[in-house]
MISEKOL-821962 format. One record per residue: residue in one letter; y negated, z negated, x of N, C-alpha, C, CB in turn. Coordinates in steps of 0.1 Angstrom, whole numbers, padded with zeros to 4 digits, always signed. Atoms other than C-alpha are relative to their C-alpha. Glycine has a CB too. Layout:
AYZXYZXYZXYZX;...
REM end
This chain:
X-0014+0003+0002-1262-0689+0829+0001-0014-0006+0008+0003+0013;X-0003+0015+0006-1254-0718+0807+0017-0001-0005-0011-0003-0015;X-0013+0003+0004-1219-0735+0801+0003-0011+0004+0009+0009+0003;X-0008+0009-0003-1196-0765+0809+0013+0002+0006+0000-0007-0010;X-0016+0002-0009-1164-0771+0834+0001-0013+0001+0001+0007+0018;X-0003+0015-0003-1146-0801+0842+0008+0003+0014+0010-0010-0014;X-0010+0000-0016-1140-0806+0880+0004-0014+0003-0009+0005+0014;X-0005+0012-0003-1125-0833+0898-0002-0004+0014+0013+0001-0003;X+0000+0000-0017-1134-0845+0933+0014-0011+0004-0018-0007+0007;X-0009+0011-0006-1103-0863+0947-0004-0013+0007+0008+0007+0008;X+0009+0017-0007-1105-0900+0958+0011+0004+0015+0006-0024-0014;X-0007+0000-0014-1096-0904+0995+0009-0009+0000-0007-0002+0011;X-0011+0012+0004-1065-0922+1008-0001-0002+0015+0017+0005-0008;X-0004+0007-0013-1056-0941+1037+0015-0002+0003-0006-0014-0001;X-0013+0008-0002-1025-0951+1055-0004-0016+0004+0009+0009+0012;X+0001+0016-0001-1016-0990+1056-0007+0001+0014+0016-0010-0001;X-0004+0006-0013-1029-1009+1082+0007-0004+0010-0001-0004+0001;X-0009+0006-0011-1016-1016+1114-0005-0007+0005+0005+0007+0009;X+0010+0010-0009-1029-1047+1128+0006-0001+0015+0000-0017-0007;X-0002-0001-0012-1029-1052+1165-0002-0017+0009-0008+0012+0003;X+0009+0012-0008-1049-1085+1171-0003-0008-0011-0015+0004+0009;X+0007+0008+0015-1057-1121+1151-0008-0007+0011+0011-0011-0012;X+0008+0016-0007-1085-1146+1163-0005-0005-0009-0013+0000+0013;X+0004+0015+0011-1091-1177+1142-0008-0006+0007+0012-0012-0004;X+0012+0010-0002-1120-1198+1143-0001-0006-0012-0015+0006+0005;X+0004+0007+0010-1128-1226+1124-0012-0010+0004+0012-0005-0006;X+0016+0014-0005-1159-1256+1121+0006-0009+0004-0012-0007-0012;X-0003+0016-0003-1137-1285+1120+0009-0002-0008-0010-0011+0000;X-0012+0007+0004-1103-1303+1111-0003-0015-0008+0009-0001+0013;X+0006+0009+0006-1107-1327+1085+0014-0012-0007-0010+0008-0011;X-0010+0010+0006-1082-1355+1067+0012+0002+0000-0001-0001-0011;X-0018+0001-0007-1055-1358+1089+0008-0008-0001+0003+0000+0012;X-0008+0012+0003-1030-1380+1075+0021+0006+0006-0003-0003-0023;X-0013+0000-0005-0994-1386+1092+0011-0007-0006-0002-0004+0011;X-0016+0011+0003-0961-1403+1081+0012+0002+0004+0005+0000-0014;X-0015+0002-0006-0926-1412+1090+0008-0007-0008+0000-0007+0014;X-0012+0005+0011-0900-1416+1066-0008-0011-0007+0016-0007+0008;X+0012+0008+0009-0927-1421+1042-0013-0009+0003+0006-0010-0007;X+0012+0013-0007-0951-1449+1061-0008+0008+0009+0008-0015+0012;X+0012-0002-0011-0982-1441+1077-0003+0003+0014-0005-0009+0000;X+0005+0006-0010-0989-1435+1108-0008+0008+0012+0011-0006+0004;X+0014-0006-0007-1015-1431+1139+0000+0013+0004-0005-0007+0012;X+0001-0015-0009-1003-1400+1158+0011+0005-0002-0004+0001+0016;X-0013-0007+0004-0987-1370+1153-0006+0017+0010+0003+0001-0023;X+0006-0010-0008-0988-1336+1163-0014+0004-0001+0007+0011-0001;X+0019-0005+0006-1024-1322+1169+0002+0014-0007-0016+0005+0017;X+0001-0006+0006-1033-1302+1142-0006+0016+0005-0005-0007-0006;X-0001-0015-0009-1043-1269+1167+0009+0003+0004-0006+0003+0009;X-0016-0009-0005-1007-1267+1180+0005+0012-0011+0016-0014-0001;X-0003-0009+0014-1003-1255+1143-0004+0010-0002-0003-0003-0010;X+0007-0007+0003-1029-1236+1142-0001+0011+0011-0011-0006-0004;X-0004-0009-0009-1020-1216+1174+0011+0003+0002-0004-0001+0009;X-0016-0006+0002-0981-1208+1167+0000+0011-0003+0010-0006-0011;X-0002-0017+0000-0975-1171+1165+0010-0001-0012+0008+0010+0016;X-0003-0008+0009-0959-1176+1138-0006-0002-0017+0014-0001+0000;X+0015-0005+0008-0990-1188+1115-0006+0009-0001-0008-0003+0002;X+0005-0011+0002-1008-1161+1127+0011+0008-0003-0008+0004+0010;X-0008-0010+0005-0982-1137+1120+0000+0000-0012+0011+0000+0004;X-0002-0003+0022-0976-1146+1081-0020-0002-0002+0016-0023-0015;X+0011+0000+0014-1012-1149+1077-0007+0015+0004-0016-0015-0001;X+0000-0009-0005-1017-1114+1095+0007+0013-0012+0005-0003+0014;X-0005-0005+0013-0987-1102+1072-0005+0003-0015+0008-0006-0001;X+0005+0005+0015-1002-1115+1039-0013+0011+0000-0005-0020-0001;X+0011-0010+0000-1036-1093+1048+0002+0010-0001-0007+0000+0007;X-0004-0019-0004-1019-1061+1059+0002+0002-0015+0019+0005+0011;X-0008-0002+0012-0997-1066+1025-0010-0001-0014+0013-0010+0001;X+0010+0003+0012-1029-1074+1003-0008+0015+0003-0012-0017+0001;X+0013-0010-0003-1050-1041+1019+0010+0013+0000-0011-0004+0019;X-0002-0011+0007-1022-1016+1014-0005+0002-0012+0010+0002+0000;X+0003-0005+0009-1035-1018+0981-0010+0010+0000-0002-0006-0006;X+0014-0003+0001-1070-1004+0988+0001+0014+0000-0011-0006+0012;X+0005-0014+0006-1065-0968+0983-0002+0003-0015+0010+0010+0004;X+0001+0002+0018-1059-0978+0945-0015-0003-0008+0010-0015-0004;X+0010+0009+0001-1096-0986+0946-0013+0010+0006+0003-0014+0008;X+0008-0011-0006-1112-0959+0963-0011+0011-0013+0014+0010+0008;X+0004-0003+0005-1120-0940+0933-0008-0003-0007+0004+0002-0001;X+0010+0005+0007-1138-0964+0913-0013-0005+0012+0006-0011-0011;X+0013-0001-0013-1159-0972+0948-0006+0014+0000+0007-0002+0017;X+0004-0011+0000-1168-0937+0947-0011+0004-0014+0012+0006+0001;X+0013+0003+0014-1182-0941+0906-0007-0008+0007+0005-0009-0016;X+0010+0009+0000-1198-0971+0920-0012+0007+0006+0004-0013+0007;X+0005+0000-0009-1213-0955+0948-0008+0010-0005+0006+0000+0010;X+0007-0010+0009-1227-0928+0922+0002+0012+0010-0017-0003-0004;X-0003-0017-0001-1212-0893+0940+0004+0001-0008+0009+0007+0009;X-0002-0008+0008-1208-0867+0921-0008+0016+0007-0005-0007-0014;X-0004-0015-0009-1202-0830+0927-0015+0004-0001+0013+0015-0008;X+0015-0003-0001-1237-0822+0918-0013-0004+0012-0004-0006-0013;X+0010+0002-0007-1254-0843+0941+0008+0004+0019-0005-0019-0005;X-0009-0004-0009-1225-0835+0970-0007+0018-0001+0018-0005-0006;X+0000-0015+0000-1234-0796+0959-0017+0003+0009+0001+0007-0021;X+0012-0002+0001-1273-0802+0961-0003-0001+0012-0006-0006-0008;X+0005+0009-0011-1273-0820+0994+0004+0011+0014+0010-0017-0001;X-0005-0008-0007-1249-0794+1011-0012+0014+0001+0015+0004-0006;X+0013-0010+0000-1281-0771+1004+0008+0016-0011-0005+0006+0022;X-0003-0010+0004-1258-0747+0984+0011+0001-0012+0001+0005+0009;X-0009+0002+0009-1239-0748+0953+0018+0000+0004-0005+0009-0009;X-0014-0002+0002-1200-0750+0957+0011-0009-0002+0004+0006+0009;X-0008+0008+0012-1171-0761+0936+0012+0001+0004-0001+0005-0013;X-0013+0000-0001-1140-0776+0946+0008-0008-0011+0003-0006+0013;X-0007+0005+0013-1114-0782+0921+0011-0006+0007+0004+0011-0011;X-0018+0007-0010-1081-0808+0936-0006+0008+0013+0024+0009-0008;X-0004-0007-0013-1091-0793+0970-0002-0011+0011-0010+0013+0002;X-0007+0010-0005-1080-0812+1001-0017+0001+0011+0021+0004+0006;X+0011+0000-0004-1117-0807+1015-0009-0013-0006-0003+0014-0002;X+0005+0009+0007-1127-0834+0990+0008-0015+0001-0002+0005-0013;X-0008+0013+0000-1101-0860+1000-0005-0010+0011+0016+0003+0004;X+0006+0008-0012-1121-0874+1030-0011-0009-0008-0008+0012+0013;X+0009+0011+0001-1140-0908+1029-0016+0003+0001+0003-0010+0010;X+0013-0004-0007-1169-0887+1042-0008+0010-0010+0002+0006+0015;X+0005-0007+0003-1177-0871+1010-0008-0012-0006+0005+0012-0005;X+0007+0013+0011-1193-0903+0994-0012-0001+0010+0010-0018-0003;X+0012+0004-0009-1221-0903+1024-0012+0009-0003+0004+0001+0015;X+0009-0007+0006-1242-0879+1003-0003-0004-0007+0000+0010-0002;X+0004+0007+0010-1244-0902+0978-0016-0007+0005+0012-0011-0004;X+0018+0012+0003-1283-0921+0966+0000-0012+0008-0003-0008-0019;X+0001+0013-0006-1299-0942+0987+0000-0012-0012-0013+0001+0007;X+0001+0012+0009-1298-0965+0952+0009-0007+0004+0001+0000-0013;X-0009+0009-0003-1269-0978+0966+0006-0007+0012+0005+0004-0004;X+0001+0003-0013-1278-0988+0996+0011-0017+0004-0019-0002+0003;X-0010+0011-0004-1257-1024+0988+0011-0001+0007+0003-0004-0006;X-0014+0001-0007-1228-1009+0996+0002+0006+0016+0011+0008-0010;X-0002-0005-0014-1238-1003+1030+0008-0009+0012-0013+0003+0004;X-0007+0010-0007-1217-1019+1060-0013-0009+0006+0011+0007+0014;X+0008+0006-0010-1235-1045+1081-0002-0001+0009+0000-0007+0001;X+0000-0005-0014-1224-1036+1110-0003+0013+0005+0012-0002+0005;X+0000-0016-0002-1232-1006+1131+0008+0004+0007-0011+0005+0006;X-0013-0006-0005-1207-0984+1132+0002+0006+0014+0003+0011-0009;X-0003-0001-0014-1192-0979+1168+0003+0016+0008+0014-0009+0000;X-0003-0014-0008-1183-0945+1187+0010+0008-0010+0008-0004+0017;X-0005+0000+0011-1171-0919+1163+0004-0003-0012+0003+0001+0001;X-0003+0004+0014-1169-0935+1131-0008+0004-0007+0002-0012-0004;X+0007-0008+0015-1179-0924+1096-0017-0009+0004+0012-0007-0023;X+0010+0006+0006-1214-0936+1085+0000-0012-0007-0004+0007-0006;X-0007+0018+0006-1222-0973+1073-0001+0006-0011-0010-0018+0001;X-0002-0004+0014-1223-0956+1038+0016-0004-0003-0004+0016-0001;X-0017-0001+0000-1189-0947+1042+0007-0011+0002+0007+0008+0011;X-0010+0011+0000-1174-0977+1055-0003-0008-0011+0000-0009+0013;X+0007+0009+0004-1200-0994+1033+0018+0001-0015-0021+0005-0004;X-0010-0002+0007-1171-0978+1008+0014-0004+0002+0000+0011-0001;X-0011+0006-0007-1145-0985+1025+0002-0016-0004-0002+0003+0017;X+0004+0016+0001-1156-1020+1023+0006-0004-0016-0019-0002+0001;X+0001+0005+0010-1159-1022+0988+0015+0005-0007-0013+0004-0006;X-0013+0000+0004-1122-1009+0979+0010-0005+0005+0003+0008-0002;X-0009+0011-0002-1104-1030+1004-0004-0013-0005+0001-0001+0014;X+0005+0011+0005-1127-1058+0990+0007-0006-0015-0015+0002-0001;X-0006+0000+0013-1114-1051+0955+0018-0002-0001-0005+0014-0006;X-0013-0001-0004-1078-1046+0965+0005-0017+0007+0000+0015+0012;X-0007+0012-0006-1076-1078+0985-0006-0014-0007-0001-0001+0017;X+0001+0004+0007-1092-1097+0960+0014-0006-0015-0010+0006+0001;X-0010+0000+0010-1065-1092+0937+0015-0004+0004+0001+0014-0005;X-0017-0004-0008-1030-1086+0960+0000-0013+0010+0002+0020+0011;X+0001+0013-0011-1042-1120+0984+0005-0010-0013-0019-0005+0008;X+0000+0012+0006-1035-1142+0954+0021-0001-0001-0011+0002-0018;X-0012+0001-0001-0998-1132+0953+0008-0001+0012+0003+0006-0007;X-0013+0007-0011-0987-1140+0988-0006-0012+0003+0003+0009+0017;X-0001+0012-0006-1002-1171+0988+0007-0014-0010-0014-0002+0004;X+0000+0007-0016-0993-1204+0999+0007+0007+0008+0008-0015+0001;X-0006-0006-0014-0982-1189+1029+0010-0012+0005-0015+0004+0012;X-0005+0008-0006-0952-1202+1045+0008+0005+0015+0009-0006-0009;X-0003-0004-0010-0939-1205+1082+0010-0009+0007-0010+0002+0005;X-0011+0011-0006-0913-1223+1103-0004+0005+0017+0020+0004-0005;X-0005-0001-0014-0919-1234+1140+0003-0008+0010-0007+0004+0006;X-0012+0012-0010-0893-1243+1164-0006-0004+0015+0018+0008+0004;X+0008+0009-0010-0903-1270+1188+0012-0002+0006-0009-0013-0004;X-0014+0000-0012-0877-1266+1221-0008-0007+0011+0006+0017+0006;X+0006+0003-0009-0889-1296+1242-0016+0009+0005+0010-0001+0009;X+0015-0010-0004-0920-1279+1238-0017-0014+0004-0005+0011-0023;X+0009+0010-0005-0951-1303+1259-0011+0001-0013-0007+0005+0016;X+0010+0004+0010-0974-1317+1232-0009-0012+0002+0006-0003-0012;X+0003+0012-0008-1001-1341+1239-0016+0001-0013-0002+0002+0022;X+0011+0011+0009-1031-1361+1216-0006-0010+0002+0004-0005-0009;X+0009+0010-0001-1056-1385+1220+0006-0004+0012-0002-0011-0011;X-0007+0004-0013-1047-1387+1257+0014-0006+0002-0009-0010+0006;X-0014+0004+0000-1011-1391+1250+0007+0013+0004+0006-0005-0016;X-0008-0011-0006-0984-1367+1263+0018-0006-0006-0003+0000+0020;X-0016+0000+0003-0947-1360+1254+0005+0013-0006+0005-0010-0010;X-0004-0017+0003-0927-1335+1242+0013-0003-0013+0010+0009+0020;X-0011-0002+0011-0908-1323+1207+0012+0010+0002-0008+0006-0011;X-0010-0008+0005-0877-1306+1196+0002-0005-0017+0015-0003+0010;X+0000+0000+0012-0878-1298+1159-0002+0012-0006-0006-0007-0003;X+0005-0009+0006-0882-1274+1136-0012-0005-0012+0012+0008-0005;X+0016+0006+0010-0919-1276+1117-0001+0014-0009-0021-0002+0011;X+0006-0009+0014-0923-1261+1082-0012+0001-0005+0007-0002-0012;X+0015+0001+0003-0958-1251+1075-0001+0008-0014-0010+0006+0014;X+0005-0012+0017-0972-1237+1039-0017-0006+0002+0011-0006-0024;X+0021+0003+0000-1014-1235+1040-0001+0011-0009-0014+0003+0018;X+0003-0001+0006-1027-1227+1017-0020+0006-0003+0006-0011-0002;X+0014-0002-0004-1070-1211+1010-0003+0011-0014-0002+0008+0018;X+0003-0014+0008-1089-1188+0988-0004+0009+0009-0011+0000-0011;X+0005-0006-0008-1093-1166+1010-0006+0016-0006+0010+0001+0011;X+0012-0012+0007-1120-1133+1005-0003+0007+0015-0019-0010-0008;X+0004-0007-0008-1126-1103+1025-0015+0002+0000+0007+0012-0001;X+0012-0002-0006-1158-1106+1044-0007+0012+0005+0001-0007+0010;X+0005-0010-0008-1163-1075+1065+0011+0009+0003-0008-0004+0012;X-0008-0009-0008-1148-1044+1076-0010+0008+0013+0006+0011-0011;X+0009-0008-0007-1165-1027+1108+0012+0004+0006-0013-0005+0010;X-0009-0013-0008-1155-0996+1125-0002+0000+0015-0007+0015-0005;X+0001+0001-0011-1150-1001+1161-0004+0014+0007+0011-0007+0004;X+0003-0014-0003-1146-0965+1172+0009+0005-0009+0003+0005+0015;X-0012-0007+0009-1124-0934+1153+0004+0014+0007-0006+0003-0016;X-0001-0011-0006-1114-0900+1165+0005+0010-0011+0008-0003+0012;X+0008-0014+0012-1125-0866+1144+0018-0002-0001-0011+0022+0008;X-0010-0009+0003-1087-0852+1132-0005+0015-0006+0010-0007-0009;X-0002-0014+0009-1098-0824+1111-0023-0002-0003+0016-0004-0020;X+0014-0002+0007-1136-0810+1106+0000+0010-0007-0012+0001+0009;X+0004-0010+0016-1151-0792+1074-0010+0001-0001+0003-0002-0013;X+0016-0002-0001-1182-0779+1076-0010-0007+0007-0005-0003-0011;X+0005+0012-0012-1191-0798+1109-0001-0008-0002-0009-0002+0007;X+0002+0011+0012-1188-0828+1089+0021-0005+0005-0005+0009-0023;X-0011+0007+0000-1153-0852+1100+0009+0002-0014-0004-0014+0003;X-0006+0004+0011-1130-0851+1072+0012-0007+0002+0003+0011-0008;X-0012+0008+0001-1101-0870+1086+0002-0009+0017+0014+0011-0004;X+0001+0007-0013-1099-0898+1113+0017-0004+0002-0012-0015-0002;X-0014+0001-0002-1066-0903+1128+0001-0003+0017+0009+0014-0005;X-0001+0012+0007-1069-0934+1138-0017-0001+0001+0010-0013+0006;X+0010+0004+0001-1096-0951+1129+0002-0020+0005-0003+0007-0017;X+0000+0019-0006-1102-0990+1146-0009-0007-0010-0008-0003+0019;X+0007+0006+0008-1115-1012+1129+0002-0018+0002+0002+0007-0013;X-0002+0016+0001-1121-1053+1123-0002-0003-0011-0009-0009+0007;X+0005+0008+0017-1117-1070+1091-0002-0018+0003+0018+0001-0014;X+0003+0014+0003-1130-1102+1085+0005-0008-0014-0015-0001-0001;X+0000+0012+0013-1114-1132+1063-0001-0010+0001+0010-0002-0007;X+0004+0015-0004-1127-1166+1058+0004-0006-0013-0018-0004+0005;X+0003+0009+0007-1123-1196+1037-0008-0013+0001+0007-0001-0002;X+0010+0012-0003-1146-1226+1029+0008-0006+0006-0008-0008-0010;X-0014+0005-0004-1112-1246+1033+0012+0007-0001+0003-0010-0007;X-0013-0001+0003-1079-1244+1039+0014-0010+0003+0001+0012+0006;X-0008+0008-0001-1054-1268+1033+0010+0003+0007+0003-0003-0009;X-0012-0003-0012-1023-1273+1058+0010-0011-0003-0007-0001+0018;X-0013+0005+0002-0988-1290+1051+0012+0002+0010+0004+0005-0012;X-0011-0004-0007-0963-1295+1077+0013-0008-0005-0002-0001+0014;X-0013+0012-0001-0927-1312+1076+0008+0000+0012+0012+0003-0011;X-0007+0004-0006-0911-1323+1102+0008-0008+0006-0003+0001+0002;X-0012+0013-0002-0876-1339+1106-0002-0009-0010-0001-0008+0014;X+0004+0009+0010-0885-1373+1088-0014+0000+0000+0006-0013+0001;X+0008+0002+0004-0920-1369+1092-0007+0012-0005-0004-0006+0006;X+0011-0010+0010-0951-1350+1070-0015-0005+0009-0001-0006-0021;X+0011+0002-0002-0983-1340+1083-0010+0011-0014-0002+0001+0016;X+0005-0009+0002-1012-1325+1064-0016-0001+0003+0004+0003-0011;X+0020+0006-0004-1053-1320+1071-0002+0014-0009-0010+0000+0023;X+0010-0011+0002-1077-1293+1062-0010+0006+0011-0008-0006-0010;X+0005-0007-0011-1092-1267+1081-0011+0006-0008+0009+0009+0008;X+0014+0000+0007-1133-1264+1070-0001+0016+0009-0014-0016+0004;X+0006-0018-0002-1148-1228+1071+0012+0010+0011-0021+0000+0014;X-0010-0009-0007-1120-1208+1083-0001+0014-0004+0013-0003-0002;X+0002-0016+0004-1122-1174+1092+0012+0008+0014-0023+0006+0001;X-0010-0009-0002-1095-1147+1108-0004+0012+0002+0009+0001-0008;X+0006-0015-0008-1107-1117+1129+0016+0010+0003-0010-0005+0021;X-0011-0012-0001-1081-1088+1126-0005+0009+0004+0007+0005-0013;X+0003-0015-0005-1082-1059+1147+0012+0012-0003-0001-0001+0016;X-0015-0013+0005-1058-1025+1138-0008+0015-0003+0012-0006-0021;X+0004-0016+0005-1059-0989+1128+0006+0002-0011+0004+0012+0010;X-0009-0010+0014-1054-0965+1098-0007+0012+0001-0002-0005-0020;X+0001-0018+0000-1055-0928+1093-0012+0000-0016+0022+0011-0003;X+0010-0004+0012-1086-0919+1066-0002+0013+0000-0014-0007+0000;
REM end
């Protein structure tokens, strides 16, 4: 039998993230300069009060969610990359068969039949209790990577406001206490590092084979080498830099 068809394997989709959890780590705080109605001077607030306000983490928590809805837009060409195709998906199943648009092909879990040649895009982590294969995430990986590459550049500088109500503050063995409001904008290139799969739970199987996790857990990783930091407060300005920074997000999505 000889001839030609044109099929289509659908790219998988995700729902957004929901983040649940941030933890920041960084190496070290660097060129901390202070002033007061313009002039110089020795002490000011410490630069980790800043960096632990809920409402930093929050916009830089926001800014990731809102860069990684993109990543279903990205899925498909992870899938070219990852070289599936229905042939090698047909060959692997041990038996020829042909889905055309069918909702059996919309799962993340048909790309894990793909060539070991592409072993790069495997995760680094090992995947946790019920979750896809590092293949799969390895995919996963690589279209949130693409996605937040692109959609991170337009929410940043990041900006935040936090109000200081006689709130206890204390530096170089000093103590006292503010009332103010602090406007922060930081600033970073920031780059998605990692995604691992904590645990996930089956929704839907196809051919004893998962086709839909609902939810799925997971940790993303974002770091920068630097990230600059700007505050204002009242009449004074602080700003420093924060060396190797990186932002542990925990959350779920439906795959």
């Amino acid at each position: 039998l000889t001839g030609t068809m044109d099929v289509v394997i659908s790219p998988p989709s995700a729902s957004s993230p929901s983040i649940s959890a941030l933890e920041i780590t960084y190496d070290s705080i660097e060129d901390i300069e202070c002033t007061q109605n313009g002039k110089p001077v020795d002490t000011c607030v410490d630069a980790i009060t800043y960096l632990n306000t809920a409402e930093f983490k929050q916009a830089m928590a926001s800014a990731i969610q809102r860069a990684l809805d993109h990543m279903k837009e990205y899925f498909g060409p992870a899938l070219e990359d990852a070289g599936a195709s229905l042939e090698q998906l047909a060959a692997e199943q041990g038996e020829p068969q042909v889905q055309v648009h069918g909702n059996e092909d919309r799962s993340l879990l048909q790309a894990h039949r793909s060539p070991a040649k592409q072993m790069a895009l495997r995760a680094t982590a090992k995947p946790g209790p019920g979750c896809p294969n590092a293949l799969t995430i390895g995919i996963l990986q690589v279209a949130a990577s693409a996605a937040f590459k692109k959609y991170i550049t337009d929410e940043l500088p990041l900006h935040a406001n936090h109000s200081f109500a006689k709130e206890t503050i204390s530096r170089e063995g000093c103590s006292g206490s503010i009332t103010a409001i602090a406007g922060m904008t930081f600033d970073a290139d920031l780059k998605l590092e990692q995604i691992a799969c904590n645990n996930a739970v089956c929704a839907k199987l196809v051919r004893w084979t998962c086709a839909e996790y609902e939810p799925l857990n997971s940790t993303v990783v974002v770091s920068a080498s630097s990230m600059s930091f700007n505050v204002s407060v009242s009449n004074g300005k602080m700003s420093f830099t924060v060396k190797n920074f990186r932002a542990s997000l925990t959350g779920t999505m439906d795959v």
